[in-house]
GUBAFI-625771 format. One record per residue (C-alpha): x, y, z; chain; residue in three letters. Coordinates in nm, 2 decimals. Each point is the difference from the previous one (the first is absolute). Layout:
BEGIN
u X&v Y&w Z&chain A&resn ALA
...
! end
This chain:
BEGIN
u -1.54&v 0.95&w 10.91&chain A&resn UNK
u 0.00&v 0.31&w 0.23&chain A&resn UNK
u -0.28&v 0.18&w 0.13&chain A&resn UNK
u -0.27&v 0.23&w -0.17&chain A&resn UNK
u -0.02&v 0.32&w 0.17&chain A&resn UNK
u -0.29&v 0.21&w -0.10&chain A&resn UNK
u 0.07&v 0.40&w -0.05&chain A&resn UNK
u -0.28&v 0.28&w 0.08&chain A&resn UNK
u -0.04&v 0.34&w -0.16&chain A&resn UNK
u 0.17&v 0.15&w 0.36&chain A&resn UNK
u -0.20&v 0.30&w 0.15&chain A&resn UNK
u 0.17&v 0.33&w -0.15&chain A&resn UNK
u -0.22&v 0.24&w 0.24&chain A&resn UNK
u -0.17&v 0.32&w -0.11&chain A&resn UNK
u -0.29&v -0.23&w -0.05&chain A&resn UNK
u 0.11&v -0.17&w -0.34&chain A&resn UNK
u -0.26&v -0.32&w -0.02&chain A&resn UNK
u 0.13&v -0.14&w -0.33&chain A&resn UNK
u 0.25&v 0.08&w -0.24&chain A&resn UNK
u 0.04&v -0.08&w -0.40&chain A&resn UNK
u 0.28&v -0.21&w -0.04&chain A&resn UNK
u 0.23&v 0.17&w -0.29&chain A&resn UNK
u 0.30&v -0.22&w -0.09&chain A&resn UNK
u 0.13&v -0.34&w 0.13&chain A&resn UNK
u 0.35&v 0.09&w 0.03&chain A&resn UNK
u 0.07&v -0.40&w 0.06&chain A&resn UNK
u -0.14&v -0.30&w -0.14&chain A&resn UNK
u -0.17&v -0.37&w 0.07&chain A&resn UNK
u 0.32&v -0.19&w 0.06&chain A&resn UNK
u 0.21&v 0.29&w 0.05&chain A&resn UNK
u 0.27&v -0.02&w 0.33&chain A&resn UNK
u -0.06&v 0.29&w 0.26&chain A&resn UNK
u 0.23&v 0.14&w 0.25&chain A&resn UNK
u -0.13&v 0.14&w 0.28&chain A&resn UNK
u -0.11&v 0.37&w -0.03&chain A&resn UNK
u 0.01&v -0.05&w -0.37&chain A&resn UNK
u -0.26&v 0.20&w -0.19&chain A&resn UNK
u -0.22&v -0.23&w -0.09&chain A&resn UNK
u -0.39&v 0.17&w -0.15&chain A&resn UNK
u -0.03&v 0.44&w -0.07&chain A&resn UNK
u -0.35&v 0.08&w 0.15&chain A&resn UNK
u -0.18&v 0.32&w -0.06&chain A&resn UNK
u -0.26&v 0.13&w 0.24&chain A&resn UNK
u -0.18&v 0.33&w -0.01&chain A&resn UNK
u 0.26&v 0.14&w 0.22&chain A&resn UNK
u 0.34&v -0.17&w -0.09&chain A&resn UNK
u 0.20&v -0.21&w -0.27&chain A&resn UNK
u 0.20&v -0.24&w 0.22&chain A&resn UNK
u 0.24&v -0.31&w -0.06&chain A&resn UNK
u -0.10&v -0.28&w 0.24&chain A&resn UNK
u 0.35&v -0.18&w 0.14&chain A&resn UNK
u -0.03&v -0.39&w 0.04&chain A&resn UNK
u 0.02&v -0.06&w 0.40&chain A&resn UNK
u 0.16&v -0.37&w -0.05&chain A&resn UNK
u 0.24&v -0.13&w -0.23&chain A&resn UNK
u -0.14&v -0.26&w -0.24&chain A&resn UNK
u -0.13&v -0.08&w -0.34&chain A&resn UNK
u -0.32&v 0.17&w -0.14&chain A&resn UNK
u -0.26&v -0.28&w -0.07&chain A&resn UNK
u -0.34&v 0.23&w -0.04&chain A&resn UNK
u -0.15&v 0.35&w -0.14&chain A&resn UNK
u -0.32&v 0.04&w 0.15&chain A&resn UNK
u -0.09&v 0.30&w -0.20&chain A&resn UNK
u 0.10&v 0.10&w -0.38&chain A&resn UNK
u 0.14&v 0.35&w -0.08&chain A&resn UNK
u -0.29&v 0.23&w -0.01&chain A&resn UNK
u -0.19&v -0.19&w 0.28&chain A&resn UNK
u -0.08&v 0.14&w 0.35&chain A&resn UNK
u 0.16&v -0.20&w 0.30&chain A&resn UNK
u -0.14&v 0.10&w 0.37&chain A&resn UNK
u 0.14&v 0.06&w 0.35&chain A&resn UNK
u 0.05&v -0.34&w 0.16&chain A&resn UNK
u -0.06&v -0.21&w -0.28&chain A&resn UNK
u 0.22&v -0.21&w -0.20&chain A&resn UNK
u 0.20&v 0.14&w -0.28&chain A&resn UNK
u 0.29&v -0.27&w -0.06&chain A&resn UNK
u 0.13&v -0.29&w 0.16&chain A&resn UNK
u 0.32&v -0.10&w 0.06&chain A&resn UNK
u 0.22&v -0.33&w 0.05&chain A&resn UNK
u 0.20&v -0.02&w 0.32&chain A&resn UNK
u 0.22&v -0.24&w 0.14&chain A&resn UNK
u -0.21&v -0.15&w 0.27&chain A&resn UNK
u 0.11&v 0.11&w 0.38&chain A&resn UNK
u -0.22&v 0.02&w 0.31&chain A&resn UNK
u -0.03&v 0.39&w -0.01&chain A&resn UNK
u -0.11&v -0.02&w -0.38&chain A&resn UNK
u -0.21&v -0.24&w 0.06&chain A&resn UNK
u -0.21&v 0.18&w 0.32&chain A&resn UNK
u 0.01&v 0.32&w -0.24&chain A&resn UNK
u -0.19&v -0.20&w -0.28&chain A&resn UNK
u -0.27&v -0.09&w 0.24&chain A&resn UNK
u -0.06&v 0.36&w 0.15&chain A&resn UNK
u 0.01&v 0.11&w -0.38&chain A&resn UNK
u -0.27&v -0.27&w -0.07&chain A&resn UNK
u -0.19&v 0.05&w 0.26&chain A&resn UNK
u -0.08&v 0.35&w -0.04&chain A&resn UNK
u -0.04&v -0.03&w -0.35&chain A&resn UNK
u -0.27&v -0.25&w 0.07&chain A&resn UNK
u -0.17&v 0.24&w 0.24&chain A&resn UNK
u 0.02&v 0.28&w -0.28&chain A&resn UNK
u -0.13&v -0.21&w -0.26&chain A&resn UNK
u -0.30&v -0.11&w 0.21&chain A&resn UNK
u -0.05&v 0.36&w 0.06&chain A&resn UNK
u -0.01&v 0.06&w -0.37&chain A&resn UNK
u -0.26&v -0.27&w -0.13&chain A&resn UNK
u -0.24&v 0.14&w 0.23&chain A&resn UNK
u -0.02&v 0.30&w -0.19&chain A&resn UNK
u 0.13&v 0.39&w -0.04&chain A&resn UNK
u 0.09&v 0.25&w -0.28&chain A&resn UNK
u 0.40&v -0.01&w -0.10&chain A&resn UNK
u 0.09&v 0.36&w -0.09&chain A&resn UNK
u 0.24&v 0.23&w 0.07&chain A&resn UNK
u -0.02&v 0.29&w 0.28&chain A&resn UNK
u 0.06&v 0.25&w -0.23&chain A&resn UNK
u -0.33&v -0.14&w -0.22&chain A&resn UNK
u -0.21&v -0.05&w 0.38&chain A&resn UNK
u 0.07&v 0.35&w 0.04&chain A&resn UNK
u -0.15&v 0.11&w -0.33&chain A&resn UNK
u -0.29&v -0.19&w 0.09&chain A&resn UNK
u -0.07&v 0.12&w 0.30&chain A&resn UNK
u 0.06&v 0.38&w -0.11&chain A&resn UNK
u -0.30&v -0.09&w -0.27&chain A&resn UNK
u -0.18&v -0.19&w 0.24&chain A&resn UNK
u 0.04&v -0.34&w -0.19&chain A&resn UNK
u -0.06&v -0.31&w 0.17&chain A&resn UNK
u 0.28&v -0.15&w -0.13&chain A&resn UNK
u -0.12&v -0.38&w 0.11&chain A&resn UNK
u -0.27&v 0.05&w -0.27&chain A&resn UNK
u 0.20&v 0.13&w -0.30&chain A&resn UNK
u 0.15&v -0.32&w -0.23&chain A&resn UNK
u 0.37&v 0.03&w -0.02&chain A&resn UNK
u 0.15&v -0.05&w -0.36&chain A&resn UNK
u 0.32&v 0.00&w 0.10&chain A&resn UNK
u 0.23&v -0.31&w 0.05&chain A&resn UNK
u -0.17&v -0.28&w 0.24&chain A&resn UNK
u -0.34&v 0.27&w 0.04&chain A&resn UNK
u 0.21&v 0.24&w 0.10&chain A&resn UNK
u -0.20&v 0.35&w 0.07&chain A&resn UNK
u 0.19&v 0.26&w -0.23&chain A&resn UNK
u -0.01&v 0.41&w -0.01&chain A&resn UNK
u -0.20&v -0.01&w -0.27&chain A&resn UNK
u -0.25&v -0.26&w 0.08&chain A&resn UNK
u -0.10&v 0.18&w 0.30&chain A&resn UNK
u -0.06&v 0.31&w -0.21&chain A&resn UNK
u -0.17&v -0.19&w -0.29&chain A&resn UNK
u -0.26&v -0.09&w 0.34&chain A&resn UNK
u -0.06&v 0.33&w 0.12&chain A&resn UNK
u -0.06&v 0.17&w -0.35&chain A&resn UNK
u -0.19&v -0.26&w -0.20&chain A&resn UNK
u -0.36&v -0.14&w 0.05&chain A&resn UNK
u -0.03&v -0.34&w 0.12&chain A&resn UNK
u -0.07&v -0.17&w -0.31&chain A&resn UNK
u 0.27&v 0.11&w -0.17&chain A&resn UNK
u 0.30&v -0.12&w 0.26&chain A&resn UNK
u 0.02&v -0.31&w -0.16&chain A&resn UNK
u 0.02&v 0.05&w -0.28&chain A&resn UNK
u 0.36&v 0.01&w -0.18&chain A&resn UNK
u 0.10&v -0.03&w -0.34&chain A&resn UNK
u 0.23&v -0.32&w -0.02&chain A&resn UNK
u 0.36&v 0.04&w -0.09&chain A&resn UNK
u 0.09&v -0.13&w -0.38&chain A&resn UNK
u 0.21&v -0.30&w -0.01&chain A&resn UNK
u 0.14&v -0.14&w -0.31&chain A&resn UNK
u 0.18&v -0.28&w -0.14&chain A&resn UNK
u 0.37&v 0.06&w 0.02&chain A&resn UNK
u 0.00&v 0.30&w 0.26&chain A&resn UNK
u 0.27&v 0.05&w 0.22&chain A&resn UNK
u -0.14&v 0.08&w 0.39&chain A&resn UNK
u 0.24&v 0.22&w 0.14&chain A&resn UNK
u -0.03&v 0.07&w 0.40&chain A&resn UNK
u -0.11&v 0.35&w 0.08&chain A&resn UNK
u 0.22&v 0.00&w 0.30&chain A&resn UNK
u 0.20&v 0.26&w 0.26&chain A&resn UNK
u -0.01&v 0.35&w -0.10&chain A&resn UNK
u -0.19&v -0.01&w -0.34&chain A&resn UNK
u -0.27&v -0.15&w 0.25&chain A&resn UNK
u 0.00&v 0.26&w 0.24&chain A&resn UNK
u -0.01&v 0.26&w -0.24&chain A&resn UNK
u -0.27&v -0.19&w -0.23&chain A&resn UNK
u -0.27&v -0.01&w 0.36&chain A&resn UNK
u 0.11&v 0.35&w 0.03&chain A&resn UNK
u -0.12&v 0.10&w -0.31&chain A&resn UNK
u -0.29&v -0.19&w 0.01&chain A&resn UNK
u -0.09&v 0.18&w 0.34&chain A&resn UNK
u 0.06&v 0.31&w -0.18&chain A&resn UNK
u -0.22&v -0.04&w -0.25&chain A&resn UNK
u -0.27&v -0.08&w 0.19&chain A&resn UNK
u 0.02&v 0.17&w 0.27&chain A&resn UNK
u 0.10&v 0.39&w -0.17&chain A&resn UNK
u -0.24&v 0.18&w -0.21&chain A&resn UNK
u 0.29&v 0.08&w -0.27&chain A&resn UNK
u 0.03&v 0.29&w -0.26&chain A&resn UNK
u 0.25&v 0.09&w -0.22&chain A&resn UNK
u 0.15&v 0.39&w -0.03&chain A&resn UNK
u 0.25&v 0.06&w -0.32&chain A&resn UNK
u 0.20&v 0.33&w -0.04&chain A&resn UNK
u 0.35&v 0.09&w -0.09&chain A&resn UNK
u 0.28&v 0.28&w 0.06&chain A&resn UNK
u 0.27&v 0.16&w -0.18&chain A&resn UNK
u 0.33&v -0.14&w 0.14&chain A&resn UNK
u 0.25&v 0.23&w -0.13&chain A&resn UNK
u 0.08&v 0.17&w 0.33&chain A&resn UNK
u 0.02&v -0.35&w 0.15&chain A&resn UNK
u 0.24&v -0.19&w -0.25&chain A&resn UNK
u 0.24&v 0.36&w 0.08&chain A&resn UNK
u -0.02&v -0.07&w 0.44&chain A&resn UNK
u 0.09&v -0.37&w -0.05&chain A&resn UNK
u 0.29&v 0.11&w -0.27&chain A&resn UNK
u 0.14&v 0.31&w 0.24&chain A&resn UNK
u -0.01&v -0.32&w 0.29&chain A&resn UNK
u 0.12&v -0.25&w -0.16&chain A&resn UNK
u 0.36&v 0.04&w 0.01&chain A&resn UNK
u 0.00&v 0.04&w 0.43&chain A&resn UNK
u -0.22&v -0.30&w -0.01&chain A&resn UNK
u 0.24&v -0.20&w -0.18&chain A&resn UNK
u 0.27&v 0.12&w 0.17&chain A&resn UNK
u -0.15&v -0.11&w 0.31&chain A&resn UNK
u -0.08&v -0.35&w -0.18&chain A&resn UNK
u -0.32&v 0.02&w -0.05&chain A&resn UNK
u -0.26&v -0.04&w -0.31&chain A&resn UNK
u -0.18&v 0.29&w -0.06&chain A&resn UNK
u -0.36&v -0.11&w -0.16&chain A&resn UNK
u -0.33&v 0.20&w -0.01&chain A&resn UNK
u -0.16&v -0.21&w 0.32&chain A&resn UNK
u 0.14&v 0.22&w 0.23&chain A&resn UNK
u -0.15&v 0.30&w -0.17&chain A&resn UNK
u -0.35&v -0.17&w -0.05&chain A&resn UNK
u 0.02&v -0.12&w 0.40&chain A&resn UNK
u 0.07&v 0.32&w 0.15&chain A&resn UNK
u -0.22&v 0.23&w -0.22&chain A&resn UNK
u -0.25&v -0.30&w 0.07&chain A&resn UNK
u 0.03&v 0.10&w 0.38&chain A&resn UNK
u 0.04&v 0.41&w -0.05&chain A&resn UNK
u -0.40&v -0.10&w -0.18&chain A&resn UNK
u -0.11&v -0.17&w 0.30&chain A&resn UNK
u 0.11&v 0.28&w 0.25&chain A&resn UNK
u -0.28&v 0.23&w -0.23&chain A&resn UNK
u -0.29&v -0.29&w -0.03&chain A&resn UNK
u 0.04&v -0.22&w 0.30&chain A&resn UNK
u -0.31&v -0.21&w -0.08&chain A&resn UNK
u 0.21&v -0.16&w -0.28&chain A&resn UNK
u 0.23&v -0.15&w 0.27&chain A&resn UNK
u -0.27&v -0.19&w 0.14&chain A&resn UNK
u -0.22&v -0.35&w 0.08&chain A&resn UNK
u -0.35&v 0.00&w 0.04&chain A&resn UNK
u -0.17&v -0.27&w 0.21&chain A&resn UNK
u -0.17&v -0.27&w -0.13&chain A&resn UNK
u -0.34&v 0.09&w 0.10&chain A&resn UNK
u 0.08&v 0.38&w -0.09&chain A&resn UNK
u -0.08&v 0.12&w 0.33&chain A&resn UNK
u 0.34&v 0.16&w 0.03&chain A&resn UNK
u 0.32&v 0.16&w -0.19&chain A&resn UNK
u 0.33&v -0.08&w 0.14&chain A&resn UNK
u 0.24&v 0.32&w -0.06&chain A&resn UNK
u 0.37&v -0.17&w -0.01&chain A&resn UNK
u 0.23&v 0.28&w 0.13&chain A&resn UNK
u 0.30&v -0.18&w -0.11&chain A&resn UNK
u 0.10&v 0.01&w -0.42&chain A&resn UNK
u 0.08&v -0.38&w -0.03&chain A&resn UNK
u 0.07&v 0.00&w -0.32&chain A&resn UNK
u -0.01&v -0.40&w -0.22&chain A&resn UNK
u 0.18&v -0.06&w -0.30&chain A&resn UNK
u -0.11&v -0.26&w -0.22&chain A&resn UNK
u 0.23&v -0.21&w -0.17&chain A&resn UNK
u 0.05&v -0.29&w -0.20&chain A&resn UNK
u 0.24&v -0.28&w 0.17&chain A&resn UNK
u 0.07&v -0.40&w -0.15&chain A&resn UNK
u -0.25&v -0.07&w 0.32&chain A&resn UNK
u -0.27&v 0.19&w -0.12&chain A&resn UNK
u -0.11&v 0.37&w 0.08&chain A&resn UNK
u 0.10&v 0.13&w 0.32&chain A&resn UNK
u -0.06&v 0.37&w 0.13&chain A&resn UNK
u 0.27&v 0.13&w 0.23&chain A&resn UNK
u -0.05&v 0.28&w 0.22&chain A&resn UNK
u 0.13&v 0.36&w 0.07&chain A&resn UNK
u -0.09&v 0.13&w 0.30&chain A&resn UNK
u -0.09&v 0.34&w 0.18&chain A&resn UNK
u 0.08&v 0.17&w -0.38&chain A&resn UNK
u -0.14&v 0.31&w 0.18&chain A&resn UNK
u 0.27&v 0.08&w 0.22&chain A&resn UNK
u 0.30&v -0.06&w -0.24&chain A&resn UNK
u 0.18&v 0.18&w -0.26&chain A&resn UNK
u 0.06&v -0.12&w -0.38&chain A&resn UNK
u 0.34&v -0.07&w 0.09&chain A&resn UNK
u -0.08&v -0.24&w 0.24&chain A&resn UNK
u -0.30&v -0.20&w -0.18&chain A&resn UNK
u 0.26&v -0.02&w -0.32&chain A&resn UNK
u 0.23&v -0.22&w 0.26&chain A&resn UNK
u -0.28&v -0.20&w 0.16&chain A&resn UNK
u -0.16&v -0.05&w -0.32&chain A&resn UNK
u 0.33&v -0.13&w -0.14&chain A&resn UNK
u 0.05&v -0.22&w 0.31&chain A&resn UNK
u -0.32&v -0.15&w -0.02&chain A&resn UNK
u 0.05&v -0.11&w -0.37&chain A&resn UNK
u 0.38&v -0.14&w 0.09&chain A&resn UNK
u -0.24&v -0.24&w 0.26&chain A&resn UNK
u -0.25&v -0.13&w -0.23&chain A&resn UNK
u 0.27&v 0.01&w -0.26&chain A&resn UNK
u 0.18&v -0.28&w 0.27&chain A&resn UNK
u -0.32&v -0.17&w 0.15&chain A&resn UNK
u 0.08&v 0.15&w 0.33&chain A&resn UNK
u -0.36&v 0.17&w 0.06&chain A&resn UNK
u -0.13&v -0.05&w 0.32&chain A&resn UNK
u -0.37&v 0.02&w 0.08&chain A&resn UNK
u 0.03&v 0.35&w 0.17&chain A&resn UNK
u 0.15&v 0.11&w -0.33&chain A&resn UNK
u -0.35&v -0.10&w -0.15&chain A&resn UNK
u -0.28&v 0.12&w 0.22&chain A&resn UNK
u -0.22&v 0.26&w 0.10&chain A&resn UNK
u 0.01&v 0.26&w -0.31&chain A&resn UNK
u -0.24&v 0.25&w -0.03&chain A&resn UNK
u 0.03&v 0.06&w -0.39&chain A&resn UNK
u 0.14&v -0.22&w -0.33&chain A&resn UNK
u 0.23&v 0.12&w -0.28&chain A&resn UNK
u 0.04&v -0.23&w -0.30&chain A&resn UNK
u 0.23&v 0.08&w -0.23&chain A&resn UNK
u -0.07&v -0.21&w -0.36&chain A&resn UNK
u 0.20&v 0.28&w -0.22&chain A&resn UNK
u 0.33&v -0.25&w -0.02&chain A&resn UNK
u -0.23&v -0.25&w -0.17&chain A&resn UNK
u -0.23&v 0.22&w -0.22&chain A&resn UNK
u -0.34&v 0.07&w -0.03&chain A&resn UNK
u -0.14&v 0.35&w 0.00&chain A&resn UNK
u -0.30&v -0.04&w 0.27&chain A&resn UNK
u -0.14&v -0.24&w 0.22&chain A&resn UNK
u -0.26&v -0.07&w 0.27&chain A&resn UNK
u 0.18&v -0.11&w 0.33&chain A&resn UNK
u -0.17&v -0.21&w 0.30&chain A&resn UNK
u 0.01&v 0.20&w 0.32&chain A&resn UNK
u 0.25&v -0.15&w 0.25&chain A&resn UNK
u -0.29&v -0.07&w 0.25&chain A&resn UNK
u -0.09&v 0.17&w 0.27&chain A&resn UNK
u 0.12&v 0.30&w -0.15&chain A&resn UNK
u -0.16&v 0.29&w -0.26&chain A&resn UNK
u 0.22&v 0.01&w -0.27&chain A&resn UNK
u 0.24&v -0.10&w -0.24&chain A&resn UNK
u 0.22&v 0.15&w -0.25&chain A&resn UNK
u 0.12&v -0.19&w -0.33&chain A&resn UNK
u 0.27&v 0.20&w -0.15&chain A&resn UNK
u 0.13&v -0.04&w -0.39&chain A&resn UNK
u 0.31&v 0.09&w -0.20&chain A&resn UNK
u 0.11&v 0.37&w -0.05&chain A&resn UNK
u -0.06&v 0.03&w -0.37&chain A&resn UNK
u 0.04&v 0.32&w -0.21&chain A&resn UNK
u -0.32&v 0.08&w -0.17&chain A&resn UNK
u -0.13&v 0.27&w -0.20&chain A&resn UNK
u -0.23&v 0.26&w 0.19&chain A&resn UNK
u -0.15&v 0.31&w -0.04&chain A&resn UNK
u 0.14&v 0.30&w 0.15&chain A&resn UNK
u -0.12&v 0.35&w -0.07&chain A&resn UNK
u -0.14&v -0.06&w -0.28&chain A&resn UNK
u 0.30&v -0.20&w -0.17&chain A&resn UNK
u 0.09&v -0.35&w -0.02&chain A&resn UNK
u 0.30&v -0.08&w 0.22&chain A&resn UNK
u 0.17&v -0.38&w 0.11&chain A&resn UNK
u -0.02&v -0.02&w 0.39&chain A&resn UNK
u 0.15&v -0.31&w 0.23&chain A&resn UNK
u -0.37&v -0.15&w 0.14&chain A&resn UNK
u -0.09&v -0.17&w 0.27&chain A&resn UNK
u -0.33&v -0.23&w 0.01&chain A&resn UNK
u -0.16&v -0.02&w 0.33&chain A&resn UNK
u -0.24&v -0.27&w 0.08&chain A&resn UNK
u -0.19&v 0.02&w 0.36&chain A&resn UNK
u -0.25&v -0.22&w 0.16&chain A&resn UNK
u -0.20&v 0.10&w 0.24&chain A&resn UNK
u -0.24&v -0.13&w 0.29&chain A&resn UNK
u -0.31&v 0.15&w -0.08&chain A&resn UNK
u -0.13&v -0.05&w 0.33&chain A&resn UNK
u 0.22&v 0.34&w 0.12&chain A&resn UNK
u 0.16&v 0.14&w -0.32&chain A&resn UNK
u -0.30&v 0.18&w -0.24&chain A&resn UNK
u 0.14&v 0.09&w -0.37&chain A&resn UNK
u 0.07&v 0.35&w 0.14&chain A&resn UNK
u 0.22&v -0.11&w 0.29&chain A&resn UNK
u 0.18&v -0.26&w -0.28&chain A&resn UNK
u 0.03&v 0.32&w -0.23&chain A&resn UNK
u 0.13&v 0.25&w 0.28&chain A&resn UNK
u 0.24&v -0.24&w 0.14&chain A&resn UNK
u 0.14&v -0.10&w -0.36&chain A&resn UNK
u 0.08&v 0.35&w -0.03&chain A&resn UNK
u 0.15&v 0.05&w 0.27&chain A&resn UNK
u 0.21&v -0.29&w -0.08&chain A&resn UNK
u 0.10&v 0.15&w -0.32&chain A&resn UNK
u 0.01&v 0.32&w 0.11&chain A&resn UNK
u 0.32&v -0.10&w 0.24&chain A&resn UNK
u 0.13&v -0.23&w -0.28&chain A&resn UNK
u 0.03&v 0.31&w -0.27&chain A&resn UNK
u 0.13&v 0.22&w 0.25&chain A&resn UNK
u 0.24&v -0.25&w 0.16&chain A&resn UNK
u 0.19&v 0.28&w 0.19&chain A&resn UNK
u -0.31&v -0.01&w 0.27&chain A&resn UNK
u 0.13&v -0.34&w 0.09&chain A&resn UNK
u 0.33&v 0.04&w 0.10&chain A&resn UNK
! end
């Protein structure tokens, strides 16, 4: 029998304390090479594949999929034919593991950076707030939950339903992320909902007059590209929209730069991908970087710069129906827009009843810095662009 040699979680930098483990690419009993990709781990900076540093046989999971693994603790072991440098590796391994461990039982709060900083922005002691995540793990929205409610209530939760015959699947990777997200959101963002619509007709002729130098080029010509730079020719005229408030509202942070997310819907979950500095480029140029974006998350190859740092959220739902919605702000930002399906409808127009291509427009808002009347006079603004399309270009 060869030697067990213990694996750690290895230190990734940029402060990462912990990090959810996603997918065991290799199983209990399973032969590894060396460098192998053994476990995915996702931390609040990174998705990485963690190589195997020995060759061997995979005898233990230390964590489940779904569970959170820290820095310099085990996360598998592995079988290794039994030499004197192994060997002297497996007791450093040990030996610090022992020392961490010890440090652990006498006490601390597990929880990422990104959630310590939330805290400390809303002045939380986050040693005193009752983590519900896995192993007491202190989450986003349990540090909110603390600084909004009364003491009594904190522990108070209503217990999930379980029934006979259910089938527990793990919340895991990015449906996770996204789900704490949310949940931040919610919380954190005063929400309200603004619904208007405009008259595509002038719209549905720019894409059709473009179209044929898109293809030619090889691109797909959608509506995004439209929405995304009128989105950012709104922003120039109402700046506040492009903003993030702090969390004790002491101060508005005016982003200078149009970063504009898409959100869409991928067999990992939903992801929002990013456009950047919208401002200071043409409608030519967004149509090729918004198709290049989509031909990465079409492929999986989305890196974590392709994915941070937006400054406002477009959804588009039209492709799967529905006529309005109310969309969660991709927090720290302002707003959101849910876009629907071009449909032609009848409307009135001077005095007679005409059939119209429509477009439903559902905004949320942070009602923190956006009052109804800044929601209404940016919405028009918005439209105004949309139904005069030429203003665009």
């Amino acid at each position: 029998m060869g030697k067990i040699v213990t694996v750690t979680l290895p230190d990734i930098g940029e402060g990462v304390v912990e990090g959810e483990v996603v997918e065991w690419l290799k199983q209990e009993g399973d032969t590894l090479k060396q460098d192998e990709p053994v476990v995915v781990v996702m931390t609040d900076k990174a998705t990485v594949e963690l190589p195997a540093p020995h060759p061997g046989t995979l005898k233990k999971h230390y964590q489940n999929p779904g569970e959170v693994a820290k820095v310099n603790h085990p996360i598998y072991d592995i079988e290794v034919a039994e030499t004197q440098v192994q060997q002297k590796q497996k007791k450093s391994v040990v030996s610090k593991e022992k020392k961490l461990l010890s440090k652990k039982t006498g006490g601390g709060t597990m929880a990422t950076p990104a959630t310590r900083q939330l805290a400390k922005e809303l002045g939380v002691d986050i040693d005193k707030v009752t983590g519900t995540g896995k192993e007491g793990r202190v989450l986003d929205q349990d540090v909110v939950l603390f600084h909004a409610q009364p003491k009594t209530l904190l522990a108070r939760h209503t217990p999930t339903l379980h029934m006979k015959d259910d089938e527990e699947i793990p919340i895991v990777g990015v449906p996770h992320m996204m789900a704490e997200k949310m949940v931040e959101s919610k919380n954190v963002v005063p929400h309200f909902s603004f619904f208007d619509q405009l008259d595509a007709t002038r719209l549905i002729q720019l894409r059709e007059n473009i179209q044929p130098k898109a293809e030619k080029e090889g691109y797909q010509l959608t509506y995004m590209p439209f929405f995304i730079k009128a989105l950012s020719n709104a922003l120039k005229k109402h700046p506040h929209v492009n903003s993030s408030v702090e969390l004790d509202v002491s101060k508005l942070n005016l982003h200078k730069h149009h970063n504009i997310g898409v959100a869409s819907s991928t067999e990992s979950g939903l992801i929002v991908f990013v456009l950047r500095d919208v401002q200071e480029k043409s409608l030519e140029q967004v149509i090729k970087e918004y198709n290049q974006m989509m031909t990465k998350m079409k492929e999986g190859k989305l890196d974590r710069n392709d994915m941070i740092n937006s400054t406002i959220t477009i959804s588009n739902f039209g492709p799967l129906g529905g006529y309005w919605a109310t969309p969660i702000i991709n927090y720290p930002e302002v707003a959101i827009l849910g876009v629907a399906k071009i449909r032609k409808e009848p409307v009135v127009k001077a005095d007679r009843v005409v059939i119209r291509p429509r477009l439903n427009l559902s905004w949320s808002f942070d009602h923190r810095v956006i009052d109804g009347s800044l929601a209404a006079t940016f919405s028009n603004t918005f439209i105004s662009l949309l139904e005069n399309p030429a203003q665009i270009l």
